[in-house]
N, C-alpha and C positions, 0 to 999 in steps of 0.2 A: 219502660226501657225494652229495645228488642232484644229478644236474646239470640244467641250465637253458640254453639257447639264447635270447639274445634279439640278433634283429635288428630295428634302430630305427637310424635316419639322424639323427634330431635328436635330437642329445646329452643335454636336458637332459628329455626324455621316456624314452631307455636309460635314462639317470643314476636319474629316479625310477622306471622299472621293479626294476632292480636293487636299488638298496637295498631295498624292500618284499619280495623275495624274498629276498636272506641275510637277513634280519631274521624272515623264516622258516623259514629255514633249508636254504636253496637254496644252491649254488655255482652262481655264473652264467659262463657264455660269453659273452663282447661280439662283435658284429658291424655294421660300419655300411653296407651292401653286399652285395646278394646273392652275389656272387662270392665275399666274405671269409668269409661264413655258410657256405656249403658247402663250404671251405676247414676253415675250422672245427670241421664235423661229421668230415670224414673224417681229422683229426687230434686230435678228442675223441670217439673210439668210443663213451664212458661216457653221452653226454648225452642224456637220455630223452625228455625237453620240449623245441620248437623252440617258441618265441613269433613270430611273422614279420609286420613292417610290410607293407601293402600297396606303400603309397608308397614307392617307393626311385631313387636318383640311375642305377644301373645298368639292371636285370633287375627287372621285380616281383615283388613276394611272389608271386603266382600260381604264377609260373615256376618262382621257388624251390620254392614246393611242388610242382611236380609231378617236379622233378630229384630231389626228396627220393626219394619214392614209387616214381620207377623202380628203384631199389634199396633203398629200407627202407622195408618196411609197419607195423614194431612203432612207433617213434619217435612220440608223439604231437606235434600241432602243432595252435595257436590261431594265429589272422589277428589281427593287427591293423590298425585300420582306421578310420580320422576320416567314411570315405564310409558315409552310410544306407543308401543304395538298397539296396533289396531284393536287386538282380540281384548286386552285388556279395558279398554275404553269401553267397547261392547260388554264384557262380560258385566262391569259395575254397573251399566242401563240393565240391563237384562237380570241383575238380583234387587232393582228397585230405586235404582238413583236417579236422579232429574235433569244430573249436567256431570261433568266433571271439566278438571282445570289441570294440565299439565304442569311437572315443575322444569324450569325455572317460571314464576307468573310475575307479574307487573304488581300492583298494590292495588294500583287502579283497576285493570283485568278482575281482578278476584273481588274488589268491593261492587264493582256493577256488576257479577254472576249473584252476589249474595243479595243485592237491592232487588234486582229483577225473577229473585225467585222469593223473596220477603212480601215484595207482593202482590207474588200469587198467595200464599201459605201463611203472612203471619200478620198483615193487613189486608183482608178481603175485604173486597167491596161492600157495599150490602146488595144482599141477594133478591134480585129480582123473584115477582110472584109468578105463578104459574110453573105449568110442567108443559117436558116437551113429549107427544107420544108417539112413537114411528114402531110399530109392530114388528118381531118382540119386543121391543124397547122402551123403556119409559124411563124418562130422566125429570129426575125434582127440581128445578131449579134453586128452591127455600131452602132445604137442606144436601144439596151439591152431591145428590146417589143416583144412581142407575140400577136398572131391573132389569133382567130379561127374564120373559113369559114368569113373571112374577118373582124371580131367585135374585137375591143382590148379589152385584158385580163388586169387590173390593179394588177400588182405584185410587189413584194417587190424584194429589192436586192436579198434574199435569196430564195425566190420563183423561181425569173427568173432562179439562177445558179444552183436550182435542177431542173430545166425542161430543161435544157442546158444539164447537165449531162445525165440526162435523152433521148433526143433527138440525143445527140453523140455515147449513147451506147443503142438502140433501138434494142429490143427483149431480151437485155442481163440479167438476171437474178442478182441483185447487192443490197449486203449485207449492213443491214443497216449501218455496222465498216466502209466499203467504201465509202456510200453517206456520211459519220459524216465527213471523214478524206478528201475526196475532198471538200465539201463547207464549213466548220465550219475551218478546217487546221489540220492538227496531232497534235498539240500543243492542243487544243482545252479541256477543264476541265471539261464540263457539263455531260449529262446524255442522253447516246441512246434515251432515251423516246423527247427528243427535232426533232429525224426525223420524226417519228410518229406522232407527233401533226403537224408539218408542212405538211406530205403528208395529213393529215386530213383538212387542211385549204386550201392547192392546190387544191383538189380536188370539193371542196366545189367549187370553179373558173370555174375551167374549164373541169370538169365531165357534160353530160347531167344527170345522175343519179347518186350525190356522194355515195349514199347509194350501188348500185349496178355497181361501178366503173370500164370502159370499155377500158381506156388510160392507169391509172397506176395501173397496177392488184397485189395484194400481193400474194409474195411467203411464206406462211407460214413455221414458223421456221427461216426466213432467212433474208428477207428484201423484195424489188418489183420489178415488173419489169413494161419497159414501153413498151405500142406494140398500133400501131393505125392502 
């Protein structure tokens, strides 16, 4: 069974989380509390999807995300979140999440963000043999890590499969519609601005100067490209 994390403080927002995903076939975790969430994670090994309110009585999601992250980069996780702002959306990319979902969401909205990062994260493929090596770079493809000039890079499911991308189509100039529609899938509901904050978070990795970015160069108007 797939598992499901969802932390939500108001009952009857969990309550209709949950149901929508067994009814797809999900096995959920409940959590009302960031503390009892990561309680939860380290006594359900199994569960691949973290869903995480911002808002919470304790710790916020932020937080929670980022405790996740110092020890598990595979685990996918969506924010959720009733606040618009911009900065909010960005800040939860930016401590380690993969998507988020504003509220009010659809059933359906929210079960295709969790199916389409399930799998990336909690059914992977099987992994092609060989590595890919573009100087300093050396990525596994067997066990899905990145090197530079020998030092592992800690990445996220969604980090690794845009530096894969990246590394397969080197020097190619690739729009941000086609990085969305390879790692996120064409199904995919969110908002171009989610490639954009993740190459911002990439970079931050494995840039010597995120600021003055030397690996993945932006093609303004367009999207980036990768060149080492």
């Amino acid at each position: 069974m797939k598992k499901v994390l969802v932390l939500e403080d108001e009952e009857n927002i969990r309550s209709f989380v949950v149901i929508n995903l067994k009814r797809a076939g999900y096995e959920t975790i409940e959590a009302a509390t960031g503390e009892e969430a990561l309680n939860q994670l380290k006594n359900n090994p199994g569960i691949k999807v973290a869903l995480l309110d911002v808002m919470l009585p304790d710790i916020d999601g932020f937080e929670v995300c980022r405790r996740i992250r110092v020890t598990n980069n595979k685990i996918g996780i969506i924010m959720l979140t009733a606040r618009t702002q911009e900065m909010d959306k960005v800040t939860g990319l930016m401590t380690g999440a993969d998507d988020y979902v504003t509220k009010p969401f659809s059933p359906a909205e929210l079960t295709a963000r969790v199916d389409a990062l399930f799998r990336r994260t909690g059914n992977e493929p099987a992994l092609e043999p060989g590595e890919l090596y573009q100087p300093p770079f050396l990525l596994n493809t067997r066990n899905r890590t990145l090197e530079k000039n020998g030092q592992r890079v800690k990445l996220t499911q969604v980090e690794y499969s845009i530096v894969k991308l990246f590394m397969e189509n080197s020097g190619k100039a690739m729009s941000r519609e086609e990085i969305l529609d390879a790692v996120w899938g064409k199904d995919y509901f969110g908002e171009l601005k989610i490639v954009d904050v993740n190459i911002r978070r990439l970079r931050i990795k494995i840039e010597d100067d995120a600021q003055n970015p030397a690996f993945i160069t932006t093609v303004w108007g367009y999207g980036y490209k990768w060149g080492v």
